[in-house]
N, C-alpha and C positions, 0 to 999 in steps of 0.2 A: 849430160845436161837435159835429153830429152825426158829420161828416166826421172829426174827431178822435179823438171816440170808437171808429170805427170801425178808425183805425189803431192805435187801442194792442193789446198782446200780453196773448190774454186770462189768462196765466201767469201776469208783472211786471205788468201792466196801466199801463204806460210805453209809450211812443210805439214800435212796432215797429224793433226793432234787425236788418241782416242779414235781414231779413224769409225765410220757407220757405213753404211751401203743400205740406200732406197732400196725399194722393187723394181724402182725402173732402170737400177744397176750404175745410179753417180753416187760419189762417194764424199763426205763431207767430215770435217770435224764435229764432233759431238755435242759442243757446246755454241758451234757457228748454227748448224741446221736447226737446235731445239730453240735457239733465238730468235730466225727466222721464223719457223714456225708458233712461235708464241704469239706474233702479230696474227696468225691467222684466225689464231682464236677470237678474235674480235668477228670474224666475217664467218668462221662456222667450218672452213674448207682450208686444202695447204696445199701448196706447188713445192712441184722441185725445183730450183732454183738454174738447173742446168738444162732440162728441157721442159718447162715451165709445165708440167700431168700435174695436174689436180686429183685431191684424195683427199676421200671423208668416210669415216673419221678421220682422224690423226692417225696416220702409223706407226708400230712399235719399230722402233729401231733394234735392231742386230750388230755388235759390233765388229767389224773385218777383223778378224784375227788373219790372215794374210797378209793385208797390205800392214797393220801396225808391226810386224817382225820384219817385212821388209823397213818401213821406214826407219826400226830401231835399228837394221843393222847397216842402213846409211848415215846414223847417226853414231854409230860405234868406229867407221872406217874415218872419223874425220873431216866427212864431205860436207858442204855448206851449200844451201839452196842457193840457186842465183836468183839476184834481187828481184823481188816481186814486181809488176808492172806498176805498182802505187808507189813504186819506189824512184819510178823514171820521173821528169819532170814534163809536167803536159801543158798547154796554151797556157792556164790560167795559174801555172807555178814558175818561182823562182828556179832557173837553173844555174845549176854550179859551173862558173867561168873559167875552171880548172878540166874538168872532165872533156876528153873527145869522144867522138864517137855518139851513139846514147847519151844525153845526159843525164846525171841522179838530179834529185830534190835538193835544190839546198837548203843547208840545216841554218847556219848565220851571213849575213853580211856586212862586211867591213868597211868603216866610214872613213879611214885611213887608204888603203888599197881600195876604196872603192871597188869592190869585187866581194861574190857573192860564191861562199864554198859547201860543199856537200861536207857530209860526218867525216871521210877519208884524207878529203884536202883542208881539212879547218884543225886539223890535229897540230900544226906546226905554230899556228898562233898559240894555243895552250902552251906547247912544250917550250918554243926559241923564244930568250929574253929578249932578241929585236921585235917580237910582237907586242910585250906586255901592253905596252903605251896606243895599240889599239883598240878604236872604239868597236863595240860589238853589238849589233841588232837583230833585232828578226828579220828575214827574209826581204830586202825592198827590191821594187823591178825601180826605184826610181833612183837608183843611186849616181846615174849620168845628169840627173838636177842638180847635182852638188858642184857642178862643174860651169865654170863661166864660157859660155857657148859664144865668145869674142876673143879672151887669151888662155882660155884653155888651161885656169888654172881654177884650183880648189875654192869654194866661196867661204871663204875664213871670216867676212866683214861684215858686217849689214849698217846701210844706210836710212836713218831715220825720215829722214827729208822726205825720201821716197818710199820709205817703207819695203824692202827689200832688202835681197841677202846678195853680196857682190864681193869679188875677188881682192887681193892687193892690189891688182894694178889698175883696178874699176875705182879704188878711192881716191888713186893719185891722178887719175885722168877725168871723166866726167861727172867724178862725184867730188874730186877735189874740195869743193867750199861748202859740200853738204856734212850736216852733222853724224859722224860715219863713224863706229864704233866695230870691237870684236864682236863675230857672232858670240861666243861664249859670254863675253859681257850684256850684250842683250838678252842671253837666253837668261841668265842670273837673273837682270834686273824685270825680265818678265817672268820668271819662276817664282819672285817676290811677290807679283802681281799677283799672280795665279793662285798661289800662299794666303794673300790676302782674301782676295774673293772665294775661294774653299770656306778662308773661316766665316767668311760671313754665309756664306751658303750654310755651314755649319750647324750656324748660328741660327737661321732660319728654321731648318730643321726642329733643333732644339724647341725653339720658339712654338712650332708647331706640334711638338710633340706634347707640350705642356698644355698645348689649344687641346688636345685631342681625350689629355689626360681630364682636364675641365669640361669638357662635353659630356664624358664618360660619369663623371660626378653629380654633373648636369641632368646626365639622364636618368642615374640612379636617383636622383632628387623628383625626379617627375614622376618615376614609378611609384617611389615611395610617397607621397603628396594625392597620387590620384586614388591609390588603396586605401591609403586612412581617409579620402572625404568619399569615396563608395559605402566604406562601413560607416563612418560616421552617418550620412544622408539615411542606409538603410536603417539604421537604429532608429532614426530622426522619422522616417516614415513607418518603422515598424511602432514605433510607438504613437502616433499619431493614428493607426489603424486601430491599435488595439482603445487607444481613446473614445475612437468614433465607434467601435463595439461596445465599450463599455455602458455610452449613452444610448446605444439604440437597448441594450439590456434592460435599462433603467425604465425608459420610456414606454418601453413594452411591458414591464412589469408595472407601472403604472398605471397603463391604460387596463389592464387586465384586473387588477385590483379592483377601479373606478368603478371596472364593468360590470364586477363581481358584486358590489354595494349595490349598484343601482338595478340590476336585475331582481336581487333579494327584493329592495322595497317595493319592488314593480309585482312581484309576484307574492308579497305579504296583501299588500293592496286590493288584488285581485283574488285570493282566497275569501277577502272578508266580505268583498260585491256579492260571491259567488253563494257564502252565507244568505246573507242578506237575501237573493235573488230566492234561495231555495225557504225564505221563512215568508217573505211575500206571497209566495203561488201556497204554502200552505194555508195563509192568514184569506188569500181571496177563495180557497176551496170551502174554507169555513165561511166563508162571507152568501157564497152561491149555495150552501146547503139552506144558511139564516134564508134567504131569498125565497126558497123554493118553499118554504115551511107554507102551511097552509092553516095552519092554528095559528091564530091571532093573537093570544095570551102567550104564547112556547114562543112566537116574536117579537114579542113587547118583553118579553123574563129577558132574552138571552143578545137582544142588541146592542143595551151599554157594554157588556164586556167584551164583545167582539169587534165593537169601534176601536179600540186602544191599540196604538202601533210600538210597537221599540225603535229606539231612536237610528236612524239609517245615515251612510253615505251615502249623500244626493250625489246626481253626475256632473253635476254645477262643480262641483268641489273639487276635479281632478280637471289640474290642465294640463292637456297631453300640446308638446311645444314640436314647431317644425322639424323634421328630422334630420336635425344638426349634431348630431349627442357629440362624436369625438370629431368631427369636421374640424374644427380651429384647431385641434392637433395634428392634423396632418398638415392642415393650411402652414400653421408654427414651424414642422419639419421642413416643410418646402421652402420654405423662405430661409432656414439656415439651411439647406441643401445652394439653392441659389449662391446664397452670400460665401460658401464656402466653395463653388465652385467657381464663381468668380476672384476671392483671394488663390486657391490652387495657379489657378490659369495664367493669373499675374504673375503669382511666382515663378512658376514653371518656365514663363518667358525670361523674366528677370535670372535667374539662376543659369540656363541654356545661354545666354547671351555672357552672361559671366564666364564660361565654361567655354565660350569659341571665342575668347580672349585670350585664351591661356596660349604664349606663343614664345617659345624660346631664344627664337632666329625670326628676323623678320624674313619673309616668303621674298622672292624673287623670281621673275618673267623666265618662263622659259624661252633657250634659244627658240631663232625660228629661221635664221640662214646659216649659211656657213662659218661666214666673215664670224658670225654669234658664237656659232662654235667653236671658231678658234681663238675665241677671247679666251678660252678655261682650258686649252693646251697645254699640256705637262711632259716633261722629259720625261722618257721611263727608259730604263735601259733592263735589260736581264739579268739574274742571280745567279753566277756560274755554283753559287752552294746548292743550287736545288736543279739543277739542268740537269736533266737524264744522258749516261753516258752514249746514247746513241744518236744524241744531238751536236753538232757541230756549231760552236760560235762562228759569229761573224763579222762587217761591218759595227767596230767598237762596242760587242753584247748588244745589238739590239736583234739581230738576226741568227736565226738556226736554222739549220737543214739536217732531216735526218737521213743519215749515215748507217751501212752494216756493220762498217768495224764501229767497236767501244772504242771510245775518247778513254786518256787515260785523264781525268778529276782525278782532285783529292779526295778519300771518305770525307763527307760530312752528314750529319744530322739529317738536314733538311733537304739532301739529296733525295729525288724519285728517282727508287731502284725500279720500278715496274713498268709504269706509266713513260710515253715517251716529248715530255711536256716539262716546263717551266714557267717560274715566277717572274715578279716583276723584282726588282730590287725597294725598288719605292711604294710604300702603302698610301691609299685611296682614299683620303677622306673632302667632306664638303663636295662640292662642283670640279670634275676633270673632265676632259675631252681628249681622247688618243685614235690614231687611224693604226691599222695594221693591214700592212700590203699581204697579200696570200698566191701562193704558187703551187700549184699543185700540179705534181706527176704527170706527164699524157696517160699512161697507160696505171698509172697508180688506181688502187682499189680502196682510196681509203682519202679521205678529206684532211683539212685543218679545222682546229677547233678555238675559238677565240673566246676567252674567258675571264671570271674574274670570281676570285674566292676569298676566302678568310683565311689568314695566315695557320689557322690552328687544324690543315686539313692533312688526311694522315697521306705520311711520305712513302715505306714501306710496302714492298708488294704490288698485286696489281688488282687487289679488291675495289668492289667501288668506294668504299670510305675516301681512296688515295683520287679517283678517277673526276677531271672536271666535269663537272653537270650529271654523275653517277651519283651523287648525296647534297645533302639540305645545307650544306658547304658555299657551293659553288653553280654558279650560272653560266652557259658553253653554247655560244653560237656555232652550229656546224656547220660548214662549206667545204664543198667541191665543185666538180663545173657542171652540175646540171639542178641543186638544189640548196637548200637550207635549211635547217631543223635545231631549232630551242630543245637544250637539256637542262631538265634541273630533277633533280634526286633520282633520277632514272627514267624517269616521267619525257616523252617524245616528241613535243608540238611541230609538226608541219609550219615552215613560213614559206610565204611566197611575196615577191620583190625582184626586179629587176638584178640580174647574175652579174660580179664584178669582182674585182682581183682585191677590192680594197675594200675594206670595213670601218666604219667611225664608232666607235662605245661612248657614250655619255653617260654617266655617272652626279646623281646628286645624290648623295648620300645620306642627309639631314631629312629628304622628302622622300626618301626613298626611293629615288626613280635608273632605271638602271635601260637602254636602251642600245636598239644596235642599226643602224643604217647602208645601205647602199651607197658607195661613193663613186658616181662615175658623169662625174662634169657635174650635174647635182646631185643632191642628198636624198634618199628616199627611205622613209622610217620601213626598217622589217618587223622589229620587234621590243615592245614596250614591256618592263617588266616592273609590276608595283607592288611593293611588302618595306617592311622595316629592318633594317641594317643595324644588327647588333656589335658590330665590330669594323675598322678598321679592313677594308678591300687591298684585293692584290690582284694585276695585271696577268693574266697567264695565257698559254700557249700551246696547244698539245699538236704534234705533225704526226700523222698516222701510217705515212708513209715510205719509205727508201725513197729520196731526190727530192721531194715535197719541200718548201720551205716557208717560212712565216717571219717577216720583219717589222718593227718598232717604228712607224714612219717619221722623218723629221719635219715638224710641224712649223719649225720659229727659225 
């Protein structure tokens, strides 16, 4: 036995598989310790599991070829490991009321014998036809509630009156004249109930799913609306630009022309002064020569012909006008410059004001207490299709704890193989409000991570694509017991806020607003997160650590 014990993997605590041996000389399963150690890659370093040496890098593993020819030839004699310790029953497990000594786990319990058997002792109900006609459960510690703690018999009955489940002899005694039916006929006729309200829940669903599809159409109609009036406006203004060029082109070849004329006459004008100017000073040098003459006949001969003038431009004749020339043309542009900056400006207003009309959903007040917050309180339960198998359900899928041994899930799809985290079952749209309780490891080296993503985030692996608040996916408050830190696409922010086990998420999704609080007797906002929501949100989860756990808290 001792020799048995020695070969199991203190990880599975199953007979070593593939057997490895550390350097610090414990020996492990091949696929328990390289699991172990894949967590560590998130923190950089890796312990051994048996005397907790750290080591970095990673080390290569060796495989024991000794102990695996030992274990194979305890497997060849027929020997069978004795049950592992996770196979005893502890405080917080059902034990088998067949078993002395130690007791195992038990596997069912029986609502007939009231009694609770292990895989060894629950063989008889299978095989003996006197079993068939028993009922068969999961594991309950509460199977002595089935019992009337007055006569000591089975409670087969339940009384309406009072609302309670009560023996034979409770209905002929002091339930007598109350309206007192078989349990099994009550459970029928509230299974109906139950029937009913699913399908309206159902129904509900539906209903929302067709809101969600109309929003979706809604919003493609808004995108498509706001592109055609951006190009339309730029057309509308590009050609209005090219207008107001076109006129200052005009305008300015106008004036240039204008200038062109008037210059010329200006300057014909004054060539012919300048004539004139140069035939005067010759006509007066002839004048001063007649003057100077000194023969009185040679000035009496040559004076009539030298009176004679050509006919001149006087200065009388040219009126030079204040210097206005293109003045009223500027004046003119200023005034349609005015006019037209005053119609822009109008419009601009008028157009802007059109334009913070446009409003799909009327806006609504944000909370501002709790009581606020928990008007928009939503069931959310877990998606056992996407829980990573080293998660543990719990308290009806709203709770996980991570675990070393793999859970055995079905394959599916939408299962994270890498990643040790889960979805919500229910997708996020409009206004929600959820708390999620957080527990984290004393001696754990790794937080919880509180989140919320788009359904379309990849499952496979452990890239960040798959990882919350690792891609432009997903958003991932992270806690432990000394801080906080917002992830989103890989991207790190520091928060700081009052430390507490519980978290509130607020989600409006229509405004975009995505938020996460401290919850401890008040609310204290950590952190606010504002962008636009292209899709339909989903509640997630990520536990980083072995014992750490994270629950769905019940709100209503």
């Amino acid at each position: 036995m001792a020799q048995q014990e020695t070969l199991c993997c203190p990880i599975c605590l199953d007979l070593l598989k593939d057997p490895v041996t550390t350097v610090c000389g414990h020996s492990f399963c091949k696929s328990c310790i390289n699991t172990h150690w894949d967590i560590g890659d998130e923190r950089g370093s890796y312990s051994c599991p048996g005397c907790r040496r750290t080591f970095t890098p990673r080390p290569v593993l060796g495989k024991s070829t000794m102990l695996a020819d030992i274990v194979e030839e305890l497997q060849k004699t027929g020997l069978q490991a004795a049950p592992a310790d996770h196979c005893y029953a502890g405080p917080e497990d059902v034990a088998c009321d067949v078993c002395t000594g130690r007791k195992l786990k038990a596997l069912k319990s029986c609502l007939v014998c009231l009694a609770s058997y292990c895989e060894k002792h629950l063989q008889p109900h299978f095989e003996s036809a006197a079993f068939k006609k028993h009922t068969m459960v999961e594991p309950s510690k509460k199977l002595q509630e089935n019992i009337c703690s007055r006569h000591n018999e089975v409670l087969k009955m339940f009384c309406r009156t009072d609302q309670q489940c009560i023996c034979y002899l409770c209905s002929v005694d002091e339930h007598k004249d109350h309206d007192t039916v078989s349990a099994a006929a009550e459970r029928t006729e509230r299974q109906r109930a139950l029937g009913l309200r699913r399908q309206t829940i159902q129904q509900g669903v539906q209903d929302r799913e067709k809101d969600v599809k109309l929003l979706q159409q809604e919003e493609e109609a808004v995108n498509s609306s706001a592109d055609k009036a951006v190009e339309d406006s730029e057309k509308s203004f590009t050609e209005l630009i090219r207008l107001l060029k076109k006129i200052s082109s005009d305008v300015k070849k106008q004036i240039r022309s204008q200038q062109e004329t008037e210059v010329s006459r200006v300057r014909e004008l004054q060539q012919r002064l300048e004539q004139e100017i140069s035939e005067l000073k010759k006509k007066d040098h002839e004048l001063k020569q007649l003057s100077d003459t000194e023969d009185h006949n040679q000035f009496l001969h040559n004076y009539p012909s030298l009176l004679t003038l050509s006919e001149s431009t006087h200065s009388s004749s040219i009126r030079i006008r204040p210097l206005r020339y293109f003045e009223d043309v500027t004046g003119a542009v200023s005034q349609v410059r005015s006019r037209l900056q005053d119609i822009l400006s109008e419009t601009e207003t008028e157009i802007l004001q059109i334009v913070s009309q446009v409003d799909v959903l009327l806006p609504q007040p944000e909370p501002k207490t709790r009581a606020d917050f928990l008007k928009y309180s939503q069931e959310i339960t877990l998606d056992p299709n996407t829980v990573n198998t080293n998660l543990l359900f719990s308290e009806g899928n709203r709770k996980v704890t991570r675990v070393t041994e793999k859970q055995s899930y079905p394959n599916h799809a939408d299962r994270f193989t890498g990643w040790r985290q889960v979805l919500s079952r229910e997708s996020l749209t409009g206004r929600c409000y959820w708390e999620v309780e957080v527990e984290v490891e004393r001696e754990s080296r790794g937080g919880v991570y509180v989140a919320v993503t788009y359904k379309n985030i990849s499952r496979a692996g452990k890239s960040d694509e798959c990882g919350l608040g690792y891609n432009d996916k997903s958003w991932s408050l992270y806690c432990d017991r000394n801080r906080y830190n917002l992830y989103y696409n890989s991207i790190v922010t520091p928060v700081s806020g009052p430390l507490s086990s519980r978290v509130g998420v607020y989600l409006d999704h229509s405004a975009g607003v995505l938020s996460f609080y401290s919850i401890s007797g008040t609310m204290t906002l950590l952190h606010r997160v504002q962008t636009t929501f292209t899709q339909p949100l989903y509640a997630g989860v990520r536990v980083s650590y072995p014992g750490s756990t994270a629950e769905l808290c019940k709100l209503k």
